[in-house]
LOLUMDREN-998901 format. One record per residue: residue in three letters; x negated, y, z negated of N, C-alpha, C, O in turn. Coordinates in steps of 0.02 Angstrom, whole numbers, plus 50000, padded with zeros to 5 digits. Atoms other than C-alpha are relative to their C-alpha. Layout:
<recs>
alaXYZXYZXYZXYZ;...
</recs>
This chain:
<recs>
unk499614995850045490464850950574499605001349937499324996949904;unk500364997450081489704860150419500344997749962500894995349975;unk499855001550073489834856550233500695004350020501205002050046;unk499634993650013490774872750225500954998350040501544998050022;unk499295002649969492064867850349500424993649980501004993649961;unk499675005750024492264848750316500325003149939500875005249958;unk499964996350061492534856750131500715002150014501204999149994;unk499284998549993493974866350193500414999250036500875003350032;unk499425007349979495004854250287500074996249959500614993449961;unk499585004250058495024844050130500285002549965500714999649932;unk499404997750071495754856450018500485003150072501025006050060;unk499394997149959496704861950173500684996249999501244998650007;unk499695004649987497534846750172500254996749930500684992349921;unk499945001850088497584844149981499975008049954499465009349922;unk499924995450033498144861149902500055001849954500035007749936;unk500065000950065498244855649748499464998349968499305001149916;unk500795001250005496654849149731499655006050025499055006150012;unk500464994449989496074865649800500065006449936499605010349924;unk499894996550065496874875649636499904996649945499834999649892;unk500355000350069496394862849514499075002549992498765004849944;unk500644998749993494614864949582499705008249972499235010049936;unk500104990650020494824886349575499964999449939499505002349910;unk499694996650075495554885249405499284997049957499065000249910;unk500755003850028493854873549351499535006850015499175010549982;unk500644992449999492904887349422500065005849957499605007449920;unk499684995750026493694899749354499875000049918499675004949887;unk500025001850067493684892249180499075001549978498805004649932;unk500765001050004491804889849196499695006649996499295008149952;unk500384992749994491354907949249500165003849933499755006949899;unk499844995550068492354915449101499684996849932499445000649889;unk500255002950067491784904448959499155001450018498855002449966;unk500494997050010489914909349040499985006049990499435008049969;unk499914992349996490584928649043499955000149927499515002949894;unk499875000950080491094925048870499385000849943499435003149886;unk500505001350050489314921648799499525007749998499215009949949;unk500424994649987488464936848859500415006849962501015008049970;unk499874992650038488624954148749499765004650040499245003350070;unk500434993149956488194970548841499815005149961499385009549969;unk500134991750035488514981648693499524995649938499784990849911;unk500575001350065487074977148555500155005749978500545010049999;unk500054996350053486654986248415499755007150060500065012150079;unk500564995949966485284995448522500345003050086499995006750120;unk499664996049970486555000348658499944991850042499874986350014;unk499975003249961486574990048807499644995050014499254995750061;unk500475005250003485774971748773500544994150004501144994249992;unk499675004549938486144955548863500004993849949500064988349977;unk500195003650030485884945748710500564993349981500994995749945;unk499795005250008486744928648690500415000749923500155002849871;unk499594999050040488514927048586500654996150006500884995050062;unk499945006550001489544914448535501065003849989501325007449946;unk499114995149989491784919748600499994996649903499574994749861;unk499675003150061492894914348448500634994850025500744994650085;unk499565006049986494294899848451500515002750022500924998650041;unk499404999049963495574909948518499885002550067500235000150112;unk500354999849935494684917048664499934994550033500174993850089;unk500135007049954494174900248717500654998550013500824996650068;unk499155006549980496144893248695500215005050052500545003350101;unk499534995749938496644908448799499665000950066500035002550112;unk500335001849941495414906848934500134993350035500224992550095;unk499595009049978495964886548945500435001750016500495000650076;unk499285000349966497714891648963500115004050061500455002050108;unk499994997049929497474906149091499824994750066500134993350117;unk500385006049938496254892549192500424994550015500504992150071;unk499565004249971497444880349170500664999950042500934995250072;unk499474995849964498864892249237499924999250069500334998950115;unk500334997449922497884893849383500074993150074499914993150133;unk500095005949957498194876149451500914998350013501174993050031;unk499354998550000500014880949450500155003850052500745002750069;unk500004995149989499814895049558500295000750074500525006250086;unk499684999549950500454891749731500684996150002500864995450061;unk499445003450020502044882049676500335007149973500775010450001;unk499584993250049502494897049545499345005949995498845005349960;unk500224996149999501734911449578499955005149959499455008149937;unk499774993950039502634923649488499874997949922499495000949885;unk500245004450065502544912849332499454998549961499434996749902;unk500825003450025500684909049313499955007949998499775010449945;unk500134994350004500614925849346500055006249930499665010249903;unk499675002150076501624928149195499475000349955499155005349937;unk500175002950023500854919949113499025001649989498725001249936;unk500694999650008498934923249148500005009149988499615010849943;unk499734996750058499544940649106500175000849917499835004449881;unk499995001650077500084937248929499314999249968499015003649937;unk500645001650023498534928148887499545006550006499305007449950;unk500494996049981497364943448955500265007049927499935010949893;unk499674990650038498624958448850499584996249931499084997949900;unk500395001350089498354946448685499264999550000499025000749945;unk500894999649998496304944948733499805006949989499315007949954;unk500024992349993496414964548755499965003149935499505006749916;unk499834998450066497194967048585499384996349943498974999249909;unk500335002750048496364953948485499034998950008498644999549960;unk500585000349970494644950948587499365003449950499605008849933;unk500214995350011493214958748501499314997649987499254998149926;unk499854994949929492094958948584500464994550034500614989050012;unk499385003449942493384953248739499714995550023499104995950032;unk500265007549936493074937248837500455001950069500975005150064;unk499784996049934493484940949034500524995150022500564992050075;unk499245002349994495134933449013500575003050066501075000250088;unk499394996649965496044946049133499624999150074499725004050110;unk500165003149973495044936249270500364993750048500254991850105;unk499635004749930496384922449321500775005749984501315004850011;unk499134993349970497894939249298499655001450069499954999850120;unk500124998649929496834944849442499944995250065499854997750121;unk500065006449945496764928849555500844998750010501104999250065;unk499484999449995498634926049491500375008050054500825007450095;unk499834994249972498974943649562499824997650080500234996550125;unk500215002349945498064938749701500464996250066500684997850121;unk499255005449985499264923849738500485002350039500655000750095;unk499264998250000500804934349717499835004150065500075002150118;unk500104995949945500224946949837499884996850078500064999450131;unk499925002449934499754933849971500534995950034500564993050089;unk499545006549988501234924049958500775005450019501255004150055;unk499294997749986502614936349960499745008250031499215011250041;unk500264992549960503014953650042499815006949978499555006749922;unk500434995249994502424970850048500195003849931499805005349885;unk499834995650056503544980449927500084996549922499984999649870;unk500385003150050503464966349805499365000949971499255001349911;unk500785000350013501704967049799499835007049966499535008249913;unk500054990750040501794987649771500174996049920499764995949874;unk499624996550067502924984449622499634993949945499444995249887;unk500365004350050502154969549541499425001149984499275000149925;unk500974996149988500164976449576500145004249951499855002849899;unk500054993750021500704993249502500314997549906499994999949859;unk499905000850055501694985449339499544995649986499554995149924;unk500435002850052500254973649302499375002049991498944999849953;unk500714995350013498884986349333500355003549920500165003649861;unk499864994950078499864997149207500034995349918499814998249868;unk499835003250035500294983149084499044997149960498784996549904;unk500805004250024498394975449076499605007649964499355008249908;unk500484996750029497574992149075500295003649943499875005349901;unk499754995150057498775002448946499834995249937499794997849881;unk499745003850069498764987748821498954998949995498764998449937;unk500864997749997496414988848859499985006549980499415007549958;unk500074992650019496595006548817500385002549930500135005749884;unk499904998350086497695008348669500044996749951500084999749897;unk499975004650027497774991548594499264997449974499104993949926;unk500785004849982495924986948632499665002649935499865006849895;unk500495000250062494544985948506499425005650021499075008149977;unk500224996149990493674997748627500275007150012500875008350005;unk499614991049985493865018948672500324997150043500194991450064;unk499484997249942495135022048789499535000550058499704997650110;unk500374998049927493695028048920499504993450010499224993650064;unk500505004650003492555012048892500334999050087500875000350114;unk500115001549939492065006449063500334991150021500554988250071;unk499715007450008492574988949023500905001450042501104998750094;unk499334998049986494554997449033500085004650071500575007350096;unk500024997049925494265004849189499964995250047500334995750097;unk500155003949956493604990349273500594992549990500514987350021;unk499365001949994495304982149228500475000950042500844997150073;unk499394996249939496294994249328499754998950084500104998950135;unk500385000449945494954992049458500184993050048500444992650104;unk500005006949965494864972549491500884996449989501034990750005;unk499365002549979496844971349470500165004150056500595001650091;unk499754996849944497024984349602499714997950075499864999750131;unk500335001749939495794974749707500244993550032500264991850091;unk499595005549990496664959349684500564999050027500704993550051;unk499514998649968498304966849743499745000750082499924997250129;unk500144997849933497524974449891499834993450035500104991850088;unk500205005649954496664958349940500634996550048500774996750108;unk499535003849982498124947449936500485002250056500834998750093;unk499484997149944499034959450045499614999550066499864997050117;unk500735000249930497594960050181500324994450016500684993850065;unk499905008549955497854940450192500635000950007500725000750068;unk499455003649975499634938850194500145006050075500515005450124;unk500074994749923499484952850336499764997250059500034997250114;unk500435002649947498274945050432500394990750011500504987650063;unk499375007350004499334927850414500495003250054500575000450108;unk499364999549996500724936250460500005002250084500415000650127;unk500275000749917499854941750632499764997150024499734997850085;unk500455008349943498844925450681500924997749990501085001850033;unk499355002349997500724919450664500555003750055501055000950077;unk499424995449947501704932050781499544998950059499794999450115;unk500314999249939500144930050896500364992950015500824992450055;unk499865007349981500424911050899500804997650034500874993850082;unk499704999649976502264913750902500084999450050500314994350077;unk499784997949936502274924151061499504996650045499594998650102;unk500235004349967501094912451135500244994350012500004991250059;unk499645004649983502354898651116500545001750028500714998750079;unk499264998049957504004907451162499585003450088500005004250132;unk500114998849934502734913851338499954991850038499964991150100;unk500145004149961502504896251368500514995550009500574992450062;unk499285000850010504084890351322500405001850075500594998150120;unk499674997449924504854904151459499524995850069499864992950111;unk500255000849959503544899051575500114992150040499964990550098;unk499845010749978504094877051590500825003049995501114998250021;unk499434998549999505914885551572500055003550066500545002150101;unk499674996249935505824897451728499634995050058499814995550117;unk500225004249927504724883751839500724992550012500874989150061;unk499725008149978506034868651785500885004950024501305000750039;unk499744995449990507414884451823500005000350103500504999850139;unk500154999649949506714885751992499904994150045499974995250105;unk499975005749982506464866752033500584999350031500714998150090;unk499065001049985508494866352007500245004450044500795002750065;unk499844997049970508664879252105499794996550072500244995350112;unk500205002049941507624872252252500194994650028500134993250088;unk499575006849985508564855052232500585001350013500924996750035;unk499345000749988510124862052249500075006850068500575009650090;unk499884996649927509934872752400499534994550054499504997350109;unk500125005449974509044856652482500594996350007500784994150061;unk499515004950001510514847052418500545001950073500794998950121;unk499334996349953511684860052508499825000350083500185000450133;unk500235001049899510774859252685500084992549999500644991350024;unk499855004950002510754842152668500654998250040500804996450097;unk499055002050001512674839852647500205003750077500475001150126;unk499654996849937513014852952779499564998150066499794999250122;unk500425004349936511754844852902500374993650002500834992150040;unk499705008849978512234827352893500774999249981501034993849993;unk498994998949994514284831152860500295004050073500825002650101;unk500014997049932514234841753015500024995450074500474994450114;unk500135004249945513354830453142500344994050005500504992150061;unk499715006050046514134815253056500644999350036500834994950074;unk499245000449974515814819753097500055002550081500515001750121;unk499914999749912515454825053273499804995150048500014995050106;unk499975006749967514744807953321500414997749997500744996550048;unk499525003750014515894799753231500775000650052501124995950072;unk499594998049949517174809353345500004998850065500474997150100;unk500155001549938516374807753491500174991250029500514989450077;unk500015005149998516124789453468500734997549997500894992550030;unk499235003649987517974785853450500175000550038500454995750063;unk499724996949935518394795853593499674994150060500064991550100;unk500425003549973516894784853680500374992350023500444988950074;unk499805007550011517654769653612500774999550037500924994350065;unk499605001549988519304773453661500334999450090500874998350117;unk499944995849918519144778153851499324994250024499304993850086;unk500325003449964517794765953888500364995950070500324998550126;unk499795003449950518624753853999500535001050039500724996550076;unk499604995449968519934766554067499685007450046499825009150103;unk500464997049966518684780454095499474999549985499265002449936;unk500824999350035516904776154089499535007850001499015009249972;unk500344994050009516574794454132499805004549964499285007449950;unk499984996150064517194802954012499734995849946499514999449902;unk500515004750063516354787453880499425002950013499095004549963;unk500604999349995514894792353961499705008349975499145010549966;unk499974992250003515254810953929499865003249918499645008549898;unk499884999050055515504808153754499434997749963499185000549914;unk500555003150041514144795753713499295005050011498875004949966;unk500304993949990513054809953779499955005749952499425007949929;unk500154995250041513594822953673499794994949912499514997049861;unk500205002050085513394810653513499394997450013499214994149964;unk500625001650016511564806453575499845009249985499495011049938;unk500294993150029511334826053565500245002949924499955007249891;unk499854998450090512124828153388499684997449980499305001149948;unk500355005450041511264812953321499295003950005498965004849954;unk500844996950002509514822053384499945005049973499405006349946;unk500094993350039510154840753318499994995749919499684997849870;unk500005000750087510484830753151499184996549991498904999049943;unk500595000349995508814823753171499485004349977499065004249932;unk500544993550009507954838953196499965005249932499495007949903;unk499804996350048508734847753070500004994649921500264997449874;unk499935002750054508594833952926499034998949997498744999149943;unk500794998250015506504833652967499815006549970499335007849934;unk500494991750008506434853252957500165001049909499775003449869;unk500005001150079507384850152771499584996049966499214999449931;unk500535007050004506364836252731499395001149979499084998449934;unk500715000449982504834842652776499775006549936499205008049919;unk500054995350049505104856252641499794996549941499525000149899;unk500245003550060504714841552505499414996950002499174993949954;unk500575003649989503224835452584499335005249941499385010649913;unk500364997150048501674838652481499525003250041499635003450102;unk500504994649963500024850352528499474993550037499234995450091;unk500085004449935499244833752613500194997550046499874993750082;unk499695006149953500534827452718500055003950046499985010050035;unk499904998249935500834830352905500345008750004500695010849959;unk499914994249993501144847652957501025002250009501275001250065;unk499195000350007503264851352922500185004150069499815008850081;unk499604996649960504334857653075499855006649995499795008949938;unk500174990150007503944877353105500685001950018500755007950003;unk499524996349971505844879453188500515004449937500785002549885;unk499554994950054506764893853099500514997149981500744992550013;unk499365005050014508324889352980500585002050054500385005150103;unk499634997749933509794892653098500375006149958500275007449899;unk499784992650025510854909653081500575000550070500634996550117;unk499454997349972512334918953168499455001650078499765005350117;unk500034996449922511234922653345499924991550022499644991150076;unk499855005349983511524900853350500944997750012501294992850026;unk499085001850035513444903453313500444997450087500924993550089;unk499415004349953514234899053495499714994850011500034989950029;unk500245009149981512804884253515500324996449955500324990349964;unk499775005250061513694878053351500914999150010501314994749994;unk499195002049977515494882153421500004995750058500494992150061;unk500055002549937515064874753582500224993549994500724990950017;unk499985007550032514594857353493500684995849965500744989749968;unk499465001950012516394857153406500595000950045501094997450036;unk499745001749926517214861353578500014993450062500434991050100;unk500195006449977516264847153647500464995649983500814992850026;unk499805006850033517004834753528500875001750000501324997749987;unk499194998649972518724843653572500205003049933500574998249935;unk499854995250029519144853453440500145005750046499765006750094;unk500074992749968519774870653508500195003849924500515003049872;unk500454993850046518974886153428499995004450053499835003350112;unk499934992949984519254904153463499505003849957499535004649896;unk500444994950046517774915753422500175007750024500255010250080;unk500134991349969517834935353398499275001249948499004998049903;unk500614997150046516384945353331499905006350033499875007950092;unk500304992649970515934963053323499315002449939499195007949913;unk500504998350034514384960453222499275001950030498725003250006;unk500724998649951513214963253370499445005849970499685010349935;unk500304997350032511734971653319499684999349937499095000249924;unk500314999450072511694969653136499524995249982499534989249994;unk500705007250023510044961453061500144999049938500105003649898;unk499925002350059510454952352924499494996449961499204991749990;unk500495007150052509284943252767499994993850037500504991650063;unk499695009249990509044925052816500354998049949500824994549968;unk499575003450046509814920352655500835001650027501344998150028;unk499044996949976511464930752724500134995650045500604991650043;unk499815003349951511174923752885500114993050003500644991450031;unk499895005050033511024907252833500444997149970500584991149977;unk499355001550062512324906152708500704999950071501104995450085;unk499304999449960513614913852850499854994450067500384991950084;unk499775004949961513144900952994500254994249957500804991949972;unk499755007450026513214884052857500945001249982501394997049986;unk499245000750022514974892552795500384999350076500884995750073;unk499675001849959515584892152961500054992250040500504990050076;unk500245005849956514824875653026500334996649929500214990749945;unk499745002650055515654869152849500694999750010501004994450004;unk499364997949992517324878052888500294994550047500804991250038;unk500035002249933517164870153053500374991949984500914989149992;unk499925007149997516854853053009500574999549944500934996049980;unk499394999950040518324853152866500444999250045500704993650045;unk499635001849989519414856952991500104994350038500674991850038;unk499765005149947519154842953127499824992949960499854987349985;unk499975006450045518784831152972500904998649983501184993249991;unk499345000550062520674835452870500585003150040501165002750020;unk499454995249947521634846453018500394997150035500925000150047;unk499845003449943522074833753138499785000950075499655006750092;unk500404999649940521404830753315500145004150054499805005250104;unk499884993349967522534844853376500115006249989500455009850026;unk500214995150035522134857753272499735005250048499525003750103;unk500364994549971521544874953322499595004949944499845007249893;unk500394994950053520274885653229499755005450036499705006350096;unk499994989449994519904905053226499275001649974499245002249913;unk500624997150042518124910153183500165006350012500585007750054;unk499984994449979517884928353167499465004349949499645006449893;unk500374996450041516354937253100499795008850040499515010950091;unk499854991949971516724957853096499515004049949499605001649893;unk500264996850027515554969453017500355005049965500615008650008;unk499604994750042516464982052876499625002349952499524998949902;unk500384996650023515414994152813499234997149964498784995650003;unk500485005950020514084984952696499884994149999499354991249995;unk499935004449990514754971952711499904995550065499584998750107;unk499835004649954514984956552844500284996449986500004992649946;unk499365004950005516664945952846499994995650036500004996350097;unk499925005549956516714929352891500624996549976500834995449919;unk499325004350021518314919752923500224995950053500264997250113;unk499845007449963518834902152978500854999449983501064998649926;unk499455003050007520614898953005500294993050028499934990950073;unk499865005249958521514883153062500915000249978501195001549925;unk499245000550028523484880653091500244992849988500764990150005;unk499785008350032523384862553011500184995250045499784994650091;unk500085006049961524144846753096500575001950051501165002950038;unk499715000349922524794848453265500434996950037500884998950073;unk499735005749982525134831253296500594995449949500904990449966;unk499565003650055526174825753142499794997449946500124995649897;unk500425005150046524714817653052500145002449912500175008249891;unk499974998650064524934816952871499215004249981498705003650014;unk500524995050002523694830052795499504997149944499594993049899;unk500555001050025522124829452732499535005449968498925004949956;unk500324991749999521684847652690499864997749908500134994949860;unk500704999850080520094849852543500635003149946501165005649964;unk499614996350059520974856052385499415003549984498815002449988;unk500554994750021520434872552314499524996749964499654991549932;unk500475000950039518964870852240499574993549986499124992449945;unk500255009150002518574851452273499704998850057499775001250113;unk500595005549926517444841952390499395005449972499435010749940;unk500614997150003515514845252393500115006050052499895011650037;unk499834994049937516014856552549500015006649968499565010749965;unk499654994550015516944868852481499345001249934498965006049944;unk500304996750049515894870552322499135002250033498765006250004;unk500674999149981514204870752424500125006650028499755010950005;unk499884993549974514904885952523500095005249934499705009949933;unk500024995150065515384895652346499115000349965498715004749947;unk500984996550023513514892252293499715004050050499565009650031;unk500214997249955512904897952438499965008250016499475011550031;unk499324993450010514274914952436499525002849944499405008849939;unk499724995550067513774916252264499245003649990499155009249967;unk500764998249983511704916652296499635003650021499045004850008;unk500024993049964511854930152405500445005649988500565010350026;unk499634993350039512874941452296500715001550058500875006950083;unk499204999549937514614939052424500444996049947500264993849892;unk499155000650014516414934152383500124995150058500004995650118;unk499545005149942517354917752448500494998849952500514997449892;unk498975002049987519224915352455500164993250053500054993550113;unk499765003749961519894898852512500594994249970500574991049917;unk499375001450011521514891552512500334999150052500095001350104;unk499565001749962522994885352604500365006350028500465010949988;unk499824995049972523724897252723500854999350020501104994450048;unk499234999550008525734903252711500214996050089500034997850145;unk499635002649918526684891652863499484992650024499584989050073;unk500625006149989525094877652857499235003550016499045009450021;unk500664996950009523374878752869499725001349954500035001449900;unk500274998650039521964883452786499495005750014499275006350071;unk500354994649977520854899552764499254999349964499164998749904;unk500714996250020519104902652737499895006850002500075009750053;unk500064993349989518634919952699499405001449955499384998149903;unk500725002050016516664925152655499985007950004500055011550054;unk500474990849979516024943952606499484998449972499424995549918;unk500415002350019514374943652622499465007250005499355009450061;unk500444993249993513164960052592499374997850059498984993250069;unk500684999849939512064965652748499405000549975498954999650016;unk500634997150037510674970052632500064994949924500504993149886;unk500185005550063509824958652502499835004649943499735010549957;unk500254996750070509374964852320499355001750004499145006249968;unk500624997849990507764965952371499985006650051499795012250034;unk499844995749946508084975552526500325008849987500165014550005;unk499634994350044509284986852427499355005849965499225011749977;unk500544996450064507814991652286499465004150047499275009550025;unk500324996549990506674996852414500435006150050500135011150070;
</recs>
């Protein structure tokens, strides 16, 4: 690191110590300005000349003003003003008193804003140079009174440059923090997003299969030593659930693995052209289910498709979890214009069983299906149905937002 730099990291860091230092300088240059004459007898001679006691006190107090100057701006400013009008008036010849008005000016102009700076620049150009021009010991046109109006107008201008250029390394820096800001905001945005549509396969994978072993296995358990056939019929279908939940909790799974680990499942997520292998499975376990559909044909998003098999395989398992074991359910997915309607009915308990039916809006179930609904820009309705029962009802657009735009 250079002089130059070390240098200014210590007054960077000590600002006050960097204006008593100016105002030392400052003091120094004028009391040498001070000694030198330009106008001799013989016109223009450089000859050595000694200020008077009030020049000196008013050059001390400007210089000492000067160590004031980023605290009170306006003040020193003031102030190193004053001192310069009475040097103007009384001076003769002048000592270059109006030296810290221009640094003070300086100040004001870098510290505050634009139209300030106009109006303060312009009244202390006028103030310094009118009171050099008709007050002064010299003409009105002396060059001396010109170069008043000059180096306060340069002093304005400066100060404005910097607080300009401040004021844009600052908006750059800004918008370099609010881009990076958005940028850890839309990845930890997107994390949550990817955890909670994991979460939701999850739940509807292993709540699904779950309850169809579990079914099976009672049935298993209860018929063993009366019919081993049907045990055998049953323990059958709950080794093939246990392996679809299997399969289907690797292919989620395998979505968290990192870019070294074993190669993840390639099988597609499932969708509506799986929908009677998934009624089949809750037929199996004895549930009866009635499907209609007149959506043949339509190609739907995977997110659509997706969304509408888990809400039904959700619907599903609700009811032969909370319905009772002689329950009947209604799927029915009909195509209506942009749309596609999906709807799960069930006419509740059959057998007498005290009920068990989800309350609106409660269980992970029900709310995983509304995220789901809500992800793909569709509408769900679900509630208890007039006479018992409960309804599912799902509009879900054939066309994605993307799909749409192009």
């Amino acid at each position: 690191m250079s002089t130059l730099a070390k240098a200014r990291c210590v007054f960077g860091a000590h600002p006050s110590t960097m204006d008593t230092a100016l105002a030392v300088a400052v003091l120094v240059c004028m009391v040498a300005g001070s000694f030198v004459d330009p106008h001799g007898p013989e016109g223009v001679n450089w000859s050595l000349r000694t200020p008077d006691a009030l020049s000196l006190a008013l050059m001390t107090a400007g210089a000492a003003a000067l160590a004031f100057r980023r605290r009170e701006p306006m003040a020193v400013l003031a102030v190193t003003g004053g001192v310069s009008v009475v040097e103007s008036i009384t001076g003769d010849p002048r000592a270059p008193v109006v030296m810290a008005a221009v640094i003070a000016l300086y100040t004001v102009a870098a510290s505050t804003d634009r139209p300030t700076t106009w109006r303060v620049g312009l009244l202390t150009m006028t103030v310094l140079t009118g009171a050099a021009m008709l007050a002064g010991s010299l003409p009105w046109y002396a060059q001396e009174n010109l170069a008043v109006f000059a180096w306060t107008g340069i002093g304005a201008t400066a100060g404005d440059a910097v607080r300009s250029r401040r004021a844009f390394v600052q908006a750059i820096r800004d918008r370099a923090e609010k881009a990076e800001r958005t940028r850890e905001e839309e990845a930890r945005r997107r994390v949550a997003e990817e955890r909670l549509r994991i979460a939701r396969d999850l739940h509807d994978v292993v709540a699904h299969h779950i309850a169809l072993v579990n079914v099976q296995a009672g049935v298993a358990s209860h018929v063993m030593d009366k019919r081993p056939d049907q045990a055998k019929e049953a323990l059958a279908h709950v080794r093939e659930a246990s392996r679809s939940a299997l399969d289907e909790l690797r292919a989620t799974v395998g979505l968290l693995r990192q870019s070294g680990d074993p190669e993840a499942p390639t099988e597609p997520a499932p969708g509506l052209a799986r929908l009677d292998e998934l009624v089949g499975t809750f037929q199996h376990a004895g549930l009866r289910v009635e499907l209609a559909r007149t959506d043949q044909g339509t190609e739907l998003p995977a997110a659509v498709d997706l969304a509408a098999y888990r809400i039904i395989q959700e619907a599903l398992t609700n009811v032969q979890k909370h319905a009772g074991r002689q329950a009947k359910a209604e799927v029915s997915v009909v195509r209506v214009g942009p749309d596609i309607e999906v709807t799960v009915l069930d006419d509740g308990l059959a057998d007498g069983e005290a009920p068990d039916a989800p309350a609106e809006g409660g269980g992970h179930g029900l709310l995983g299906m509304r995220e789901r609904v809500t992800a793909v820009r569709g509408t769900l309705t679900t509630g208890p149905r007039y006479g018992g029962g409960f309804r599912v009802h799902a509009i879900l657009p054939v066309k994605s937002r993307t799909d749409a735009a192009t």
